[in-house]
N, C-alpha and C positions, 0 to 999 in steps of 0.2 A: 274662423274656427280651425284651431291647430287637427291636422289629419293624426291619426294614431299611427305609430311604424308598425308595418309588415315584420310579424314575428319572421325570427331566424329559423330556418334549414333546421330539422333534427340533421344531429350529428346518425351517418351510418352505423347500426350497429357493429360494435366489435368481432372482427372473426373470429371464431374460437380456434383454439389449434388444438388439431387432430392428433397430434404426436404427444399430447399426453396421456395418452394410452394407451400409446407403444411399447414402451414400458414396463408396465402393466399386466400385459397381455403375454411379452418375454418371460416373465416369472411366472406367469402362469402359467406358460406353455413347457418352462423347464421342471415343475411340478408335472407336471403328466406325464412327462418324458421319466422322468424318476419312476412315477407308480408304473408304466407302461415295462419299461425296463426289469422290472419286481416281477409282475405280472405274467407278462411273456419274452421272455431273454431270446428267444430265438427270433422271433417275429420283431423284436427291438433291436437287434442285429441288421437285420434288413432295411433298418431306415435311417443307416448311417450314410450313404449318399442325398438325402437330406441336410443333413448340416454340411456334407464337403459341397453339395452346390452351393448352398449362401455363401461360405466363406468364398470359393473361389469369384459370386459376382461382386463380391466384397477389395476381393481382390486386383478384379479387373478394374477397379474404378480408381486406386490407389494412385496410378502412373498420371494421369488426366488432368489429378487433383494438382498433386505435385507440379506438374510441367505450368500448367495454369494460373496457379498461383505465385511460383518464381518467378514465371515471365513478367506477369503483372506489377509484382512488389520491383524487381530490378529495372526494370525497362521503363518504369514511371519516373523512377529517379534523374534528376540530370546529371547529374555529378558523379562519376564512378569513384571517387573518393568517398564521397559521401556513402556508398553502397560496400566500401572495403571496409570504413568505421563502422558500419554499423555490423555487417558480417563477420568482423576478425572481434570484436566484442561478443557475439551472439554465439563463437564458435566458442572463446576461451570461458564462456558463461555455459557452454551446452558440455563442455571436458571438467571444467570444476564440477558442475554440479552430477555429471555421471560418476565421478570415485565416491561423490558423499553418498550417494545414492547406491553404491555397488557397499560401499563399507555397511549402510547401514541394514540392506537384506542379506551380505554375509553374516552380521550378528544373529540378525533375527533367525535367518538360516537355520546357525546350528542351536541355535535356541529350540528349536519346534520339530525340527529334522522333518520338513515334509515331505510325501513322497515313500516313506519310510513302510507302512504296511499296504500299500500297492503291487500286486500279483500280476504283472503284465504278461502277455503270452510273447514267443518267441518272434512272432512277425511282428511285434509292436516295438521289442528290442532292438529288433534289425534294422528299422525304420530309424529310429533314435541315433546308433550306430552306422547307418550311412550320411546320415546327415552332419555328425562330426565330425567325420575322415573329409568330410568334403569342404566342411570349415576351416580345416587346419593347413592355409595355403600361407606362403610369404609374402611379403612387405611389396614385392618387386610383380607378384602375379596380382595382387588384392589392386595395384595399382592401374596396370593394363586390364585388369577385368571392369575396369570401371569406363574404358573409352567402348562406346558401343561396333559392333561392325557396320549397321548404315546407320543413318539419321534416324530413321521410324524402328530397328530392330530391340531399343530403349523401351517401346511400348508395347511390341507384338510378343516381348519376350518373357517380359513385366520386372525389369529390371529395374529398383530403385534410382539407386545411384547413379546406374547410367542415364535415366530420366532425369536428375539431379542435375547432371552437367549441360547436356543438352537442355534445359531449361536455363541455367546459367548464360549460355554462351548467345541462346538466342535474345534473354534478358541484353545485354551488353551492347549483342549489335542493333539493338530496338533502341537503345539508349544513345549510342553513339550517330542514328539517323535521324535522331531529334525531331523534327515536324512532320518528315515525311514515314516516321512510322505509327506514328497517333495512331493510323486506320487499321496494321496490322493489329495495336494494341487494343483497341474500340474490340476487334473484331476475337482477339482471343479471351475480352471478356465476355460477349456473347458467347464462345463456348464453353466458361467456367459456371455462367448461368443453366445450359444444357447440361454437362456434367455435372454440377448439385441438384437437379429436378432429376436428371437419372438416379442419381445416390439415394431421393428422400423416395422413389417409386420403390426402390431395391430394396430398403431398410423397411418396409411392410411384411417383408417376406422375413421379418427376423424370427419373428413367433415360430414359423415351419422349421426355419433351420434349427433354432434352439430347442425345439422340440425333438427334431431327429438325433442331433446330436447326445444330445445329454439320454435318452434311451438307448442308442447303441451303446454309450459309454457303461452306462449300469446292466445293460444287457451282457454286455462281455464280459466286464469285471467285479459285477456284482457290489455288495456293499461294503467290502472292500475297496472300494474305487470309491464310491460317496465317502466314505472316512477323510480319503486319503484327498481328496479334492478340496473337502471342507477343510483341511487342515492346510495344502495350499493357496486356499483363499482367505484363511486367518490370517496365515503368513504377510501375505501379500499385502492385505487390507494396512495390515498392523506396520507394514513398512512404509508404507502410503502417509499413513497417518502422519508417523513420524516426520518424514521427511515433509511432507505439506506445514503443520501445523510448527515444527523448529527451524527447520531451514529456513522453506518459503516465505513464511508469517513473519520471520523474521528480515528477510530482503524487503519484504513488500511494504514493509512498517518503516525502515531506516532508505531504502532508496527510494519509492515510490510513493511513499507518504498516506498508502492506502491501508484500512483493514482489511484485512485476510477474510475475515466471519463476514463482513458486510461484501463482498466481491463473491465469495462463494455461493451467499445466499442468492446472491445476484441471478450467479450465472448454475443454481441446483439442479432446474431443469432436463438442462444439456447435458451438466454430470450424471444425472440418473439413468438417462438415456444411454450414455456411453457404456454407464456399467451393467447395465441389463444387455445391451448386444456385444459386449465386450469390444466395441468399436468403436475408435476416436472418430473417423472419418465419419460415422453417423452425423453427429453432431455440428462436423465443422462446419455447416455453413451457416447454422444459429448463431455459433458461437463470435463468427464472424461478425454476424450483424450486430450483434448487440455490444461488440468491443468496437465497433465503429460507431453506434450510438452512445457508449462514454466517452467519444470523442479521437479515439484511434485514428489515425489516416487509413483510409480505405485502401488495399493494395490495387486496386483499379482508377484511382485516383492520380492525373495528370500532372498534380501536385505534390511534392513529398510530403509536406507539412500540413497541406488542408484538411481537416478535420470533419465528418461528418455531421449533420444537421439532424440536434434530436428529432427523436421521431417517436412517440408513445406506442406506434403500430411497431414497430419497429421492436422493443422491449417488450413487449409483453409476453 
C-alpha cells in the first residue's frame, strides 16, 4: 500500500515592509508643520534646528555611501579598460544629459518665475549671498580643491568629490591586487551593509525633521513662502516631468528596449519615498536591490557581468 507524501513546509509569511509608511507620515508631518507655523510663528521658529539635524545626519551619511559604493563597482572589475568604457560613457551621458536638463528648467524657469513673491529677511539673504562668492572659484582652484589633505579628511570634512576620488583610487589599486584584495573588498561591503542599516534607522526621523522644518519656514515667512514654495515645486515637478517622460522614455525605448511606465511603476515605491524626504540617498538601497533583481550586476559582485538571482523577497 502506496504511503501518502508529507505535505510541504508552509511557505514563511511575507515580511511586510515598514517603509511604506514613511511616506506617509512625511506628509503628514509636513501638514502640521504648515498649520503649526500659521498657528504660532514664533514657537515655529524654534523648531528649525529640527530639520537642520536631519538634514545634517542625512548628510553625514552621503560620504560612506559614495566611497562604498565606487569602491565596490571599480574594484570588482578586472579590467581597468573595462572600467574607463564604461565611466567615459557614464560621464559624456551624465554632461549631455545635464545641458538638456539645465535648458529645459531655464524655460520652465522664466515661464513661472519662481521665487518671485518670496519676502526673505536679510540674514536669509546673506546666507544665499555667501554661498555664491564662495562658488565663484576658477578652473585651476575647483581642481586642487578636489585632492583632499589626508586620506580620511574627504570624510571628516564631508567633501564630495574629494570622497569621489579617493574611492576611485582605492577602487583601482583593489583592482590592480586582483586575489589578494577580494578580503579588503568582502569587507568594504560589509560596511556598505552597516552604512544602509544606518541610513534606513536615520530616514525614521524624516517625519521630525520635515516637520520642524517646514514650520520654521511658514513661521518666518508666512504664506508668502507657501505660495512661493508651491510654485517652486510646480516648477520643478513640471521640469521633472518633462524631462523623464521625452528624454528618458525616449532613451530607454530606443537603447534599452524597456518601458519607461512599466520601470517606473516598478520601482514607485522608492520614488515616493524619495519625494516625501526630498532624499535620493533614502532609497538607494531599495533601489539597489531591486535593479539587481532585474538582473543588473550587483556592484559587490566578484564578477562584472554576473547577474543577480531573482528573488521575489527581494522585489516586493
Amino acid at each position: 500500500m502506496a504511503s501518502t507524501p508529507a505535505p510541504a513546509p508552509a511557505a514563511p509569511p511575507a515580511k511586510r515592509d515598514r517603509t511604506h509608511y514613511l511616506y506617509i507620515a512625511v506628509i503628514v508631518a509636513v501638514a502640521l508643520g504648515i498649520a503649526v507655523g500659521f498657528a504660532a510663528p514664533g514657537f515655529a521658529e524654534e523648531l528649525k534646528p529640527l530639520g537642520t539635524g536631519f538634514v545634517a545626519l542625512i548628510k553625514m551619511m552621503i560620504s560612506p555611501i559614495i566611497f562604498c559604493t565606487i569602491v565596490l563597482g571599480v574594484g570588482s572589475v578586472r579590467k581597468a579598460a573595462q572600467v574607463g568604457k564604461v565611466g567615459g560613457l557614464a560621464l559624456g551621458y551624465f554632461i549631455a544629459m545635464s545641458f538638456v536638463a539645465l535648458a529645459i528648467g531655464l524655460v520652465v524657469g522664466n515661464i513661472i518665475h519662481p521665487g518671485s513673491g518670496m519676502h526673505l529677511t536679510e540674514a536669509v539673504k546673506g546666507v544665499g549671498h555667501t554661498q555664491a562668492e564662495a562658488a565663484a572659484e576658477g578652473p585651476v582652484d575647483f581642481l586642487l580643491g578636489i585632492i583632499p589633505t589626508t586620506f580620511v579628511s574627504a570624510f571628516t570634512e564631508g567633501q564630495v568629490l574629494q570622497t569621489l576620488l579617493i574611492a576611485l583610487l582605492a577602487g583601482f589599486a583593489l583592482q590592480a591586487m586582483g586575489r589578494t584584495g577580494e578580503p579588503v573588498l568582502r569587507g568594504v561591503e560589509y560596511i556598505q551593509k552597516l552604512v544602509f542599516r544606518i541610513l534606513g534607522m536615520i530616514m525614521w526621523a524624516a517625519p521630525v525633521g520635515a516637520f520642524g522644518a517646514m514650520a520654521a519656514v511658514i513661521g518666518e515667512t508666512g504664506m508668502d513662502a507657501l505660495k512661493a514654495l508651491g510654485t517652486i515645486m510646480a516648477g520643478f515637478y513640471i521640469t521633472c516631468l518633462l524631462f523623464v517622460v521625452i528624454v528618458l522614455g525616449t532613451l530607454t525605448k530606443l537603447v534599452a528596449k524597456v518601458n519607461l511606465f512599466q520601470l517606473l511603476r516598478y520601482l514607485g515605491r522608492e520614488f515616493l519615498l524619495i519625494v516625501s524626504t526630498s532624499s535620493s540617498e533614502s532609497a538607494l538601497p531599495r533601489l539597489i536591490a531591486k535593479m539587481e533583481h532585474l538582473g543588473s550586476a550587483a556592484p559587490s559582485s566578484a564578477s562584472p557581468c554576473r547577474p543577480a538571482t531573482p528573488s521575489t523577497s527581494t522585489a516586493r
